[in-house]
Backbone as a chain_set.jsonl record, in Angstrom:
{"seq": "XXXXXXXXXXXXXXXXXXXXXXXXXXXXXXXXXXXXXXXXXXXXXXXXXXXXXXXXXXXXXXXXXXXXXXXXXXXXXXXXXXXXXXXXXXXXXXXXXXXXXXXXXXXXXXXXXXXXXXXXXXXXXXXXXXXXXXXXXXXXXXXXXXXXXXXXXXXXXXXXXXXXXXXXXXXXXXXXXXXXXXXXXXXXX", "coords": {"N": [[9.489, 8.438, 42.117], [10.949, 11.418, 42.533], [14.162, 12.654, 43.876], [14.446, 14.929, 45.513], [11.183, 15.21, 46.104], [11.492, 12.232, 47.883], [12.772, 13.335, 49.884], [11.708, 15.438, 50.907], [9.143, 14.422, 51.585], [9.931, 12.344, 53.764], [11.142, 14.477, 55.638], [8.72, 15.794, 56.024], [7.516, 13.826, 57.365], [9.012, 13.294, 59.45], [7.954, 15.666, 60.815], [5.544, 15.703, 61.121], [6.127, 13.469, 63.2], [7.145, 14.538, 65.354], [5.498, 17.558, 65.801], [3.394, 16.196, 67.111], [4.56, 15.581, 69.634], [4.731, 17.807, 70.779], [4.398, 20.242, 73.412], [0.638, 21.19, 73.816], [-0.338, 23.166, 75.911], [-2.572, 25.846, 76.458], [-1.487, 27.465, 74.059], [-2.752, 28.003, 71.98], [-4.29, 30.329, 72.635], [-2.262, 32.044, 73.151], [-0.446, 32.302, 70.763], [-3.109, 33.631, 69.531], [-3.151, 35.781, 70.816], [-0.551, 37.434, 70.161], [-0.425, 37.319, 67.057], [-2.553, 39.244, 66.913], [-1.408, 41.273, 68.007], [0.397, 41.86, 66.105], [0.262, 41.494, 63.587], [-0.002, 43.223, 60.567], [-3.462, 44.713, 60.566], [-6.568, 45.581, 58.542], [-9.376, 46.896, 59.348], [-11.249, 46.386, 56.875], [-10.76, 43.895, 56.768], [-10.663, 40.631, 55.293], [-10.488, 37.518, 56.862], [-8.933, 34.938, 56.534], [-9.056, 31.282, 58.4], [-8.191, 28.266, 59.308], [-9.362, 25.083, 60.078], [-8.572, 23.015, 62.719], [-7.355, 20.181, 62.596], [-6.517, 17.089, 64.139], [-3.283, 17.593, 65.347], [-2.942, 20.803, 64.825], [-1.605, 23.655, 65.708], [-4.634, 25.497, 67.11], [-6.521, 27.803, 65.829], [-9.152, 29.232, 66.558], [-9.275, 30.3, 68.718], [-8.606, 32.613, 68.088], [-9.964, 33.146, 65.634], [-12.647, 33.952, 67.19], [-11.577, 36.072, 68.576], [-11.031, 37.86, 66.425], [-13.507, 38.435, 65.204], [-15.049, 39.118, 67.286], [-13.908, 42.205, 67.024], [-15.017, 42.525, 65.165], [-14.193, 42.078, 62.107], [-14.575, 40.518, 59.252], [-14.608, 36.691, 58.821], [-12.656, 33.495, 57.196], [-13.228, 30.209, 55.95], [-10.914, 27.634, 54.313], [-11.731, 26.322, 51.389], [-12.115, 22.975, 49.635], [-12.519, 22.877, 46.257], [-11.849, 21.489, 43.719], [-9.549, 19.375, 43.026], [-6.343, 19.677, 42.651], [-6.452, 22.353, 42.525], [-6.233, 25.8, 43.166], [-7.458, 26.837, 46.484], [-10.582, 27.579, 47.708], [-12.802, 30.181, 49.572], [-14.95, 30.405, 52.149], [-17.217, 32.787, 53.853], [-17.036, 32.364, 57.183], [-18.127, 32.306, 60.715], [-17.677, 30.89, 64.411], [-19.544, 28.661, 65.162], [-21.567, 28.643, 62.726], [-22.945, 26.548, 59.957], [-21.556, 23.904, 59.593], [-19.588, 21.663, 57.041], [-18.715, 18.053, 55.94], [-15.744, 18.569, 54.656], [-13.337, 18.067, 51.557], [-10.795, 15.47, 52.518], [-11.903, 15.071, 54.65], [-12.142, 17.492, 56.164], [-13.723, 19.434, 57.545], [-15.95, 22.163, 56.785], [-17.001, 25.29, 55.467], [-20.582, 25.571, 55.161], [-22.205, 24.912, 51.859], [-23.797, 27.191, 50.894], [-22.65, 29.388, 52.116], [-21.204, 32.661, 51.247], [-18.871, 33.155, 48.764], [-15.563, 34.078, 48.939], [-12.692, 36.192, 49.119], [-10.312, 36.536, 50.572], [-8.141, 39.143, 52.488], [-6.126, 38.381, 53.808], [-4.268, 35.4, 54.867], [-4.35, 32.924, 56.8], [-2.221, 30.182, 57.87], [-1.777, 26.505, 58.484], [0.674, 24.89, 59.605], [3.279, 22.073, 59.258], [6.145, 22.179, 59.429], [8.705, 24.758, 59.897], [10.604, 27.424, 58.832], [13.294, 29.875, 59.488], [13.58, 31.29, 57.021], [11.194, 31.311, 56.223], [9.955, 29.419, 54.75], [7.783, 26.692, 54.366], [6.609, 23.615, 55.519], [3.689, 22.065, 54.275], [1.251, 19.851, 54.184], [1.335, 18.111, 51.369], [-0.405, 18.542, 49.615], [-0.341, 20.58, 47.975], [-1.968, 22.912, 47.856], [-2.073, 25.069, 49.361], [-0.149, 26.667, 48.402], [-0.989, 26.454, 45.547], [-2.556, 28.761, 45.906], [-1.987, 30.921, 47.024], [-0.204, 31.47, 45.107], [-1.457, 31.629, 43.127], [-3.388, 34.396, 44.605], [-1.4, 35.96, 44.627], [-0.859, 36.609, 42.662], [-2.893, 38.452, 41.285], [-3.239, 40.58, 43.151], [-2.651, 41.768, 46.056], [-1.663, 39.635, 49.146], [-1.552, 38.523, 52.388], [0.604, 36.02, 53.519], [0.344, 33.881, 56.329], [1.497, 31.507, 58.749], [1.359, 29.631, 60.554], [1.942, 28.084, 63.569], [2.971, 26.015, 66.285], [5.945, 27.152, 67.958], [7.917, 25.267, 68.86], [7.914, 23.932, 66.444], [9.612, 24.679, 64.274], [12.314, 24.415, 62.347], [15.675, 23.632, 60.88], [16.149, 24.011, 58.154], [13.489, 24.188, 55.999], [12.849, 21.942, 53.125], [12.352, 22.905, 49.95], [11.176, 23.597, 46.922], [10.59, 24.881, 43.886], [7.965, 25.026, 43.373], [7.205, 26.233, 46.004], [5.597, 28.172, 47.992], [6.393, 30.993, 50.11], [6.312, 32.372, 53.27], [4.525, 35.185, 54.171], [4.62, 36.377, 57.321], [5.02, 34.622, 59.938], [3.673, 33.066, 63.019], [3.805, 32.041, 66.116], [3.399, 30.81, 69.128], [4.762, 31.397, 70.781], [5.976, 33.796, 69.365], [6.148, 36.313, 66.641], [6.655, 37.426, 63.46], [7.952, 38.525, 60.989], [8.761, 37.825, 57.976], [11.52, 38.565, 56.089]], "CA": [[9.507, 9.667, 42.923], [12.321, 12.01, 42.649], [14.996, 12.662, 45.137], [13.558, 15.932, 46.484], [9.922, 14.103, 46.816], [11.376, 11.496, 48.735], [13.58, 14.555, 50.748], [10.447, 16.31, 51.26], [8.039, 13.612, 52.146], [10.921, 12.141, 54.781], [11.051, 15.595, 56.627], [7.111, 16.267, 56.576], [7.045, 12.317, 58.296], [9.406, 13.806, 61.104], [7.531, 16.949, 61.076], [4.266, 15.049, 61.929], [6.1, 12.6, 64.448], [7.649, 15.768, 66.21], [4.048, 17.773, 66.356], [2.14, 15.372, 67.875], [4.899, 15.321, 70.765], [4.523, 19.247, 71.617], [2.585, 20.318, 74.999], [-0.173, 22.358, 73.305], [-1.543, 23.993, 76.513], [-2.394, 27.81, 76.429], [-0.775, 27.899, 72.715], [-3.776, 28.428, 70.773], [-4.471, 31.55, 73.088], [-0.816, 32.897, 73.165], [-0.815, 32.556, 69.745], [-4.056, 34.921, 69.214], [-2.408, 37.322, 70.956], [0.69, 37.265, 69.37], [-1.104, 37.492, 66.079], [-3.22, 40.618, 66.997], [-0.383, 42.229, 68.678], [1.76, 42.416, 65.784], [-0.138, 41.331, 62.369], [-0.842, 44.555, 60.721], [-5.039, 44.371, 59.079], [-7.7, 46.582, 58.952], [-11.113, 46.089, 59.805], [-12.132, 45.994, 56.068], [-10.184, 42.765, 55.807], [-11.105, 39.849, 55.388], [-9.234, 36.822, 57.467], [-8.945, 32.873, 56.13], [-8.127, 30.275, 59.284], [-8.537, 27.227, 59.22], [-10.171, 24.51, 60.584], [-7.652, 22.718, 63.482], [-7.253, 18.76, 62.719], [-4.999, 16.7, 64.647], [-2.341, 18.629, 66.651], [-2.694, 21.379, 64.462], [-2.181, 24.885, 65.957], [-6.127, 25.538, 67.074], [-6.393, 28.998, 65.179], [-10.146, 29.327, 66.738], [-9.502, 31.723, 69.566], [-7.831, 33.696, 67.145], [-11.126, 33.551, 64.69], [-13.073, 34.661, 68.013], [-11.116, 37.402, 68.924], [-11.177, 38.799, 65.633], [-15.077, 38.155, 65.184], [-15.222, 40.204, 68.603], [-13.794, 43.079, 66.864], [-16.133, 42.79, 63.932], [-13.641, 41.732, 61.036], [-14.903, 39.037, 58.914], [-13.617, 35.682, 58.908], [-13.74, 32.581, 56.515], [-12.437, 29.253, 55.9], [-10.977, 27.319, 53.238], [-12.791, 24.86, 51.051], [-11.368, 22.505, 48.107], [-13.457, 22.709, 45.197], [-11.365, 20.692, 42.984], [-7.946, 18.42, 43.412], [-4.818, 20.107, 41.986], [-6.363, 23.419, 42.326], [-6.23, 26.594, 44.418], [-8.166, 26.34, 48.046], [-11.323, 28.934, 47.578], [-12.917, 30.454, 50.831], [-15.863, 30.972, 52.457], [-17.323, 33.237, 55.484], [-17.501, 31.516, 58.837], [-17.939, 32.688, 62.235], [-17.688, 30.137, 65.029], [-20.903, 28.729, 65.671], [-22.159, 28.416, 61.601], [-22.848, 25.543, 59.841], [-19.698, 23.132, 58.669], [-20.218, 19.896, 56.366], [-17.469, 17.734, 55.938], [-15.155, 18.804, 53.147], [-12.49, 17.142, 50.815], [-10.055, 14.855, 53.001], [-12.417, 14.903, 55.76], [-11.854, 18.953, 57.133], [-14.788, 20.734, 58.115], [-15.602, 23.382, 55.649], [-18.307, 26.177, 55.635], [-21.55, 24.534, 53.953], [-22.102, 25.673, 50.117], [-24.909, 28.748, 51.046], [-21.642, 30.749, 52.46], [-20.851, 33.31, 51.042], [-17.738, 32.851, 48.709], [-14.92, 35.759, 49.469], [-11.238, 36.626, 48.658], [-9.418, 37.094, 51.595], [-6.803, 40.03, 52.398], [-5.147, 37.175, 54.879], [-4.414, 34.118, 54.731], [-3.468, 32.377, 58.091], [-1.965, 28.516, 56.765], [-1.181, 25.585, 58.958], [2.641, 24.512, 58.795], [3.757, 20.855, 59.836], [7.5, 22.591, 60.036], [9.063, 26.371, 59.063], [12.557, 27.517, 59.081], [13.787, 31.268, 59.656], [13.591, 32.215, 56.273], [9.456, 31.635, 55.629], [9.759, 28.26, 54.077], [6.126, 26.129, 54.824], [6.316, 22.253, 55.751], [3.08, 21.628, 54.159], [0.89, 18.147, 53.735], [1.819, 17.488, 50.186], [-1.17, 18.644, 48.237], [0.21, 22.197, 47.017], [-3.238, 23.187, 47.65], [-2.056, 26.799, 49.654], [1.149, 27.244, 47.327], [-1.418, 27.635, 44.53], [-3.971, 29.362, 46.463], [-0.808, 31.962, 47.147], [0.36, 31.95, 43.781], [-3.321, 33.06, 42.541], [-3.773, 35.386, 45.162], [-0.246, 37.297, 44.657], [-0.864, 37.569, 40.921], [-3.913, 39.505, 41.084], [-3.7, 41.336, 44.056], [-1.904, 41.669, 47.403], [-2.428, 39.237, 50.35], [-0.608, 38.33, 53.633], [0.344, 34.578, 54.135], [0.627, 34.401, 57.607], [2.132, 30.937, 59.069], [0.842, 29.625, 61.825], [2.123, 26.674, 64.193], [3.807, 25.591, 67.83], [7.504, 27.77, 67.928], [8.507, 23.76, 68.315], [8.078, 23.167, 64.979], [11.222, 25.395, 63.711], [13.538, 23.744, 61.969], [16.855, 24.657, 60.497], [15.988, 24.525, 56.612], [12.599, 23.155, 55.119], [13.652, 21.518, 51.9], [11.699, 23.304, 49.424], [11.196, 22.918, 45.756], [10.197, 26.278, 42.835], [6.468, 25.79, 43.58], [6.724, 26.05, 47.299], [5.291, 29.668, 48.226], [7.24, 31.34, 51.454], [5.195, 33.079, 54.313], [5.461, 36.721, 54.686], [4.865, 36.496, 58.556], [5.34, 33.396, 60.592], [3.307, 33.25, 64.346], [3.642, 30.922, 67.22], [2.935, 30.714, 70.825], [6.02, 32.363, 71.597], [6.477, 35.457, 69.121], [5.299, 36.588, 65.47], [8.391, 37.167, 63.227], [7.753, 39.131, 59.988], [9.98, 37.626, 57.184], [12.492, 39.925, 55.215]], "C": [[10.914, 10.266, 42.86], [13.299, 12.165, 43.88], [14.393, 13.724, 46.045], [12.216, 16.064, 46.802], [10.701, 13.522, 47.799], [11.837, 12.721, 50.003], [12.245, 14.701, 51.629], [9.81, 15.548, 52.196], [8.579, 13.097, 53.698], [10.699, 13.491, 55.748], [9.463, 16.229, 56.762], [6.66, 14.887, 57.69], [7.162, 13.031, 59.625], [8.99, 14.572, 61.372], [6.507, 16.514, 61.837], [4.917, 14.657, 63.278], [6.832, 14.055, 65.679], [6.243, 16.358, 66.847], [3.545, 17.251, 67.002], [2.949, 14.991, 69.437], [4.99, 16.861, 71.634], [3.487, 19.203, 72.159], [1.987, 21.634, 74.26], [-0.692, 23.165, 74.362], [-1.219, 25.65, 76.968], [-1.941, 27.935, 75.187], [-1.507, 28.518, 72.067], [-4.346, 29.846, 71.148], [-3.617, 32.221, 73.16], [-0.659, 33.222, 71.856], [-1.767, 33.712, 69.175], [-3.276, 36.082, 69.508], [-1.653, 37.494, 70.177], [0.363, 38.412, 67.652], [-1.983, 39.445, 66.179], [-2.76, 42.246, 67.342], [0.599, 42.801, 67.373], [1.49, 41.948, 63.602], [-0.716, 42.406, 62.319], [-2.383, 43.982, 59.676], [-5.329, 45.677, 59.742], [-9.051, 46.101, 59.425], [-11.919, 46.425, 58.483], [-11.756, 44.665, 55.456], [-10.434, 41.76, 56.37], [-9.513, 38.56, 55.671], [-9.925, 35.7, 57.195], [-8.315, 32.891, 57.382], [-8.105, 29.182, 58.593], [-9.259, 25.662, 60.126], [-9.313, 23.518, 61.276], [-8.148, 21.352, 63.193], [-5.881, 18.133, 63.045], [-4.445, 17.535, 65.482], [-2.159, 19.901, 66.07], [-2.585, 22.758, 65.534], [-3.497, 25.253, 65.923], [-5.688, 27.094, 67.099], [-7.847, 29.558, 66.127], [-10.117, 30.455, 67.64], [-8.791, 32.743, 68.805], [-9.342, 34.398, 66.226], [-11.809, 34.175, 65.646], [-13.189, 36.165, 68.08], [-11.251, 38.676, 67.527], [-13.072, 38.858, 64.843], [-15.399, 39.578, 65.941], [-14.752, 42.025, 67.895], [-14.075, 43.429, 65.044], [-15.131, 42.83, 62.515], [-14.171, 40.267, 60.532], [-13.907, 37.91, 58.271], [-13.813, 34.675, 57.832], [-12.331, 31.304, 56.544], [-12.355, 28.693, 54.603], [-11.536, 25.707, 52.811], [-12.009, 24.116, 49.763], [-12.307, 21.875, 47.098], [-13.215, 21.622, 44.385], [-9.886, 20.19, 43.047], [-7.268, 19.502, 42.196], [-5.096, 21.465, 41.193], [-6.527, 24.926, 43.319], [-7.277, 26.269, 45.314], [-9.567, 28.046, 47.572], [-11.787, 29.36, 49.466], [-14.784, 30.803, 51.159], [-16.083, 31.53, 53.602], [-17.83, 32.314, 55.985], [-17.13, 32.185, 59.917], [-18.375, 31.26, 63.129], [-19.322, 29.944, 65.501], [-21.921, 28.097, 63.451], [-22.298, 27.039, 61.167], [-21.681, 24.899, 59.045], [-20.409, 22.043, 58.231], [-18.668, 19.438, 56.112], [-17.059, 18.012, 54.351], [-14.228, 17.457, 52.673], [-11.349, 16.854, 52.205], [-10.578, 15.079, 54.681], [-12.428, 16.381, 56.873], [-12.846, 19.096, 56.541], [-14.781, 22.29, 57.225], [-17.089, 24.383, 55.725], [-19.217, 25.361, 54.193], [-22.006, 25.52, 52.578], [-22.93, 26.468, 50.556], [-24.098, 29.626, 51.299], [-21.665, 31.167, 51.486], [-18.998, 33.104, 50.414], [-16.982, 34.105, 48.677], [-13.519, 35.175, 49.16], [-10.671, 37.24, 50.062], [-8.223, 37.988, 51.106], [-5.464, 38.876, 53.097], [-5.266, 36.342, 55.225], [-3.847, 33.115, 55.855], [-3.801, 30.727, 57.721], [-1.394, 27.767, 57.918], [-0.018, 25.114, 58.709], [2.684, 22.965, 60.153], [5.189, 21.139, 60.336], [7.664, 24.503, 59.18], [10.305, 26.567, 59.483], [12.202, 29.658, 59.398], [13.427, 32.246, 58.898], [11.971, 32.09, 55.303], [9.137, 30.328, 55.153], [8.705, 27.687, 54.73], [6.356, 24.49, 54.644], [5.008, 22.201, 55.438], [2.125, 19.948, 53.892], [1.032, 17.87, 52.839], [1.406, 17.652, 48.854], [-0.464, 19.721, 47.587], [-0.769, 22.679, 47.05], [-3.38, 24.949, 48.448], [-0.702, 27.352, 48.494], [0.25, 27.269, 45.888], [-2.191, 28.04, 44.447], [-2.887, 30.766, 46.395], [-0.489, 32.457, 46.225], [-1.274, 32.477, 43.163], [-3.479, 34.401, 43.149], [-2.176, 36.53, 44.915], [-0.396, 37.689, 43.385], [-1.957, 38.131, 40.364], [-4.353, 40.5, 42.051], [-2.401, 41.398, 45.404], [-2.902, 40.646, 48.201], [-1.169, 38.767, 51.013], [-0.874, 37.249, 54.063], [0.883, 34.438, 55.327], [0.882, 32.512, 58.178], [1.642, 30.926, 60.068], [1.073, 27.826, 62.714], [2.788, 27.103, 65.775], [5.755, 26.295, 67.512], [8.761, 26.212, 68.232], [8.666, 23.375, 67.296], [8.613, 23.827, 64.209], [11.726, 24.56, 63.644], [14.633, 24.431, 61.175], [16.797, 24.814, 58.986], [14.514, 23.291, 56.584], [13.027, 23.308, 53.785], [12.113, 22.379, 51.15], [11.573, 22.998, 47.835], [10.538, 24.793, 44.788], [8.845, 26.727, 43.478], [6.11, 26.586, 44.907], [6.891, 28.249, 48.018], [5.771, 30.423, 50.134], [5.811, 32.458, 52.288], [5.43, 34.215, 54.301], [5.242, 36.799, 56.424], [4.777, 34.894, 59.189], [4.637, 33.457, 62.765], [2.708, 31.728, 65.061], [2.963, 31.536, 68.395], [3.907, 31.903, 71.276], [6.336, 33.652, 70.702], [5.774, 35.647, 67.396], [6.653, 37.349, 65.082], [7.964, 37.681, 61.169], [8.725, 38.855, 59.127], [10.521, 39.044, 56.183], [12.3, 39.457, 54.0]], "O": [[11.913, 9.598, 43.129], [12.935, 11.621, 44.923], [13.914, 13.462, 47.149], [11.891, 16.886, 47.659], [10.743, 14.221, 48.811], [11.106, 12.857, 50.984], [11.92, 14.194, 52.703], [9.816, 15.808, 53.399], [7.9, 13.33, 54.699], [9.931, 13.317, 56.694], [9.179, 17.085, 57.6], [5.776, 14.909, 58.546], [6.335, 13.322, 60.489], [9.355, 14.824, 62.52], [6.421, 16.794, 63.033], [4.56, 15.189, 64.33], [6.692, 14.014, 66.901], [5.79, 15.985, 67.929], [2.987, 17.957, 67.841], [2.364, 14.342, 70.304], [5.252, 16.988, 72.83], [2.372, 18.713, 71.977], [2.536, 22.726, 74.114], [-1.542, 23.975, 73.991], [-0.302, 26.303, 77.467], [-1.986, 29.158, 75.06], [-1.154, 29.558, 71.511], [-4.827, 30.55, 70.261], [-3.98, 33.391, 73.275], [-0.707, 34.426, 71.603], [-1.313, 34.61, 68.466], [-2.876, 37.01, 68.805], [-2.17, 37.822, 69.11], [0.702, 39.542, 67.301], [-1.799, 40.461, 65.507], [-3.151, 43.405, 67.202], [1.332, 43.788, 67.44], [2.296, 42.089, 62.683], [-1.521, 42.867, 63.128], [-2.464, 43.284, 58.665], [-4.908, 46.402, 60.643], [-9.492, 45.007, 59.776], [-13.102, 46.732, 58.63], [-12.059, 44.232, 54.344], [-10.5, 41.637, 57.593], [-8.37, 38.517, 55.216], [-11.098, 35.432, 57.458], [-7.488, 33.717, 57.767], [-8.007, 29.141, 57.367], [-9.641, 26.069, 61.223], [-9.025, 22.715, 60.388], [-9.332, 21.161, 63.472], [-4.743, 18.35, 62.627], [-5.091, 18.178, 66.309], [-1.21, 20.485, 66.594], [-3.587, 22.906, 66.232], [-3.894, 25.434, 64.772], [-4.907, 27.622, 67.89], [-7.539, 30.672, 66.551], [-10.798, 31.461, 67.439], [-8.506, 33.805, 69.358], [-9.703, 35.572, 66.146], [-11.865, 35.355, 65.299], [-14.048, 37.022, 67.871], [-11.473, 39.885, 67.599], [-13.383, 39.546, 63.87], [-15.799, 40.657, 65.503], [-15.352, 42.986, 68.375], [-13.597, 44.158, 64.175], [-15.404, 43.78, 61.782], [-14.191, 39.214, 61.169], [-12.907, 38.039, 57.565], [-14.938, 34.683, 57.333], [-11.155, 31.356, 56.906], [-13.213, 28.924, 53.752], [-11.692, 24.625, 53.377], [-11.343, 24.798, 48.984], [-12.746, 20.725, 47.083], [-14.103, 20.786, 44.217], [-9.072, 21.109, 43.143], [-7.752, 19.912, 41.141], [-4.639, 21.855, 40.118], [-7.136, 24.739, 44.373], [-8.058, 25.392, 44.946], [-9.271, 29.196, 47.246], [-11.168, 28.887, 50.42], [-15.582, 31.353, 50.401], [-15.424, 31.113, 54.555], [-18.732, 31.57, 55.602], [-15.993, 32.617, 60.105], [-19.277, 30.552, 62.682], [-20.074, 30.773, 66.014], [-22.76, 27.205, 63.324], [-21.802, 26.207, 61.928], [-21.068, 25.358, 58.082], [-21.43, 21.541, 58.701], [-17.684, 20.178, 56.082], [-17.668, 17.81, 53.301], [-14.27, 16.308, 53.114], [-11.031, 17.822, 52.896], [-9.843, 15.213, 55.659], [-12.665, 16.332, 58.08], [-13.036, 18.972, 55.331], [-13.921, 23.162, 57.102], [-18.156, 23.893, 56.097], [-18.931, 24.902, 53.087], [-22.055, 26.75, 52.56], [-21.974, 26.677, 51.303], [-24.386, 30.759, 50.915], [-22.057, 30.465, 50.554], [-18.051, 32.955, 51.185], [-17.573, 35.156, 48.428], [-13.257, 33.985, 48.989], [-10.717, 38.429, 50.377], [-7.554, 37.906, 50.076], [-4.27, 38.75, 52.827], [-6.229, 36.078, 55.945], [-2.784, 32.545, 55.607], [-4.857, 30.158, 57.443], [-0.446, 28.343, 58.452], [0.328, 24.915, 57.544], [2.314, 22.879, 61.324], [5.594, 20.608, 61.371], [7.014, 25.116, 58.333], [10.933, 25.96, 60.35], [11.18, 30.341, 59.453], [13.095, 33.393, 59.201], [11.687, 32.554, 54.199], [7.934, 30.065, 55.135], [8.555, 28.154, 55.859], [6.261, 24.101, 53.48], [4.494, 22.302, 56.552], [2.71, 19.024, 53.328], [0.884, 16.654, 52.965], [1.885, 17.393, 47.749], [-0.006, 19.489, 46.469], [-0.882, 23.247, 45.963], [-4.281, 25.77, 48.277], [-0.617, 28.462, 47.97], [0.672, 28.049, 45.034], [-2.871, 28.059, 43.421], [-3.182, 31.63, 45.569], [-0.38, 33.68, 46.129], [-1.836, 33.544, 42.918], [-3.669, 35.409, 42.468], [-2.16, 37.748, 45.093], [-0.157, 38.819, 42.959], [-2.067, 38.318, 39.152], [-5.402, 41.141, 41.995], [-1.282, 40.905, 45.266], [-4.131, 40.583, 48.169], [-0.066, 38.626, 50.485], [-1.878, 36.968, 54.717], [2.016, 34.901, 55.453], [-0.152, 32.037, 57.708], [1.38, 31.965, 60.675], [0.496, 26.768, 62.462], [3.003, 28.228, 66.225], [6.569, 25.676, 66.828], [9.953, 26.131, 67.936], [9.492, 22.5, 67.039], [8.127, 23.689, 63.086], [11.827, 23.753, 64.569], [14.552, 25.613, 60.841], [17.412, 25.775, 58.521], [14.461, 22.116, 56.948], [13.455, 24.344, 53.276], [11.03, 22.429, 51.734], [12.0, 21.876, 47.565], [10.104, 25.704, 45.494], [8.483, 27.823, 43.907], [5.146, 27.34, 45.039], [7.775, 29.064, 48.285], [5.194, 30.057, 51.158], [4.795, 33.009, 51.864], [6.617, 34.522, 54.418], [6.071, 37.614, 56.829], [4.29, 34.068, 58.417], [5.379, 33.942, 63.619], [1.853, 30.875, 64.823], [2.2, 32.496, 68.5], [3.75, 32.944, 71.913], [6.941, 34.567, 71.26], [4.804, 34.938, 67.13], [7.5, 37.778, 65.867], [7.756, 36.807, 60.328], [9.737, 39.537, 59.291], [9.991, 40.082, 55.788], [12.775, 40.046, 53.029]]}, "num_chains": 1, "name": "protein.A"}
């Protein structure tokens, strides 16, 4: 393993053991707001969450709220190891089967779709967009597909606890263009 593997892997450990000590309550609803208040979409666009395991940021009242105002939603699925994340529609309530590494994924009859926005789970994030991810690379080359045929808006989504002062990063590792917590939504430069 190289030096900036082990780097990496070391600061996603503490990233976990940190997460799992933030008070989640009310976040996942401060958050929505946040998000709705200040992420620009339209209502012909289509919004990826994801499916909350562990202490993740629960994105769900977020999928709700934007359900409620008739934008469609979907989640991501992993077709194949060591390749982009595809998507399908889901509204709360549909059917889920368990996907790859045990997350909950819309069952194969969805509807597969191309999201305009991509809202991504982060284990840590710094100032300048950087993404503490779990290790696969499985949104950094979902990101890198989706920017080189189109526009889309990776949108960052965790506990305003889990800022840190640099995530170590590496070439592949794809930066957020907006970043939204509990506490504020923060549009990178």
């Amino acid at each position: 393993m190289t030096d900036i593997k082990q780097t990496k892997q070391a600061q996603r450990q503490q990233a976990k053991r940190h997460r799992e000590k933030i008070d989640h309550g009310g976040a996942a609803d401060l958050a929505a707001r946040q998000f709705l208040e200040n992420i620009p979409f339209r209502s012909s666009d289509i919004v990826s969450l994801y499916y909350p395991v562990g202490c993740e940021l629960d994105p769900l009242p977020l999928l709700n709220k934007l359900i409620e105002r008739d934008i469609e939603t979907a989640l991501p699925f992993v077709s194949r190891k060591d390749h982009p994340l595809e998507f399908r529609l889901w509204a709360d309530g549909d059917d889920l089967e368990t996907g790859a590494y045990g997350i909950p994924a819309p069952a194969k009859q969805a509807k597969c779709v191309i999201p305009d926005i991509v809202v991504i789970p982060m284990l840590a994030f710094d100032q300048y967009g950087a993404r503490m991810g779990y290790g696969g690379g499985f949104y950094d080359r979902t990101l890198e597909k989706l920017r080189s045929s189109g526009q889309v808006l990776a949108v960052g989504y965790a506990y305003g606890g889990q800022q840190v002062d640099k995530v170590i990063t590496d070439p592949l590792d794809q930066p957020m263009d907006w970043i939204v917590t509990e506490q504020t939504a923060r549009k990178i430069q």
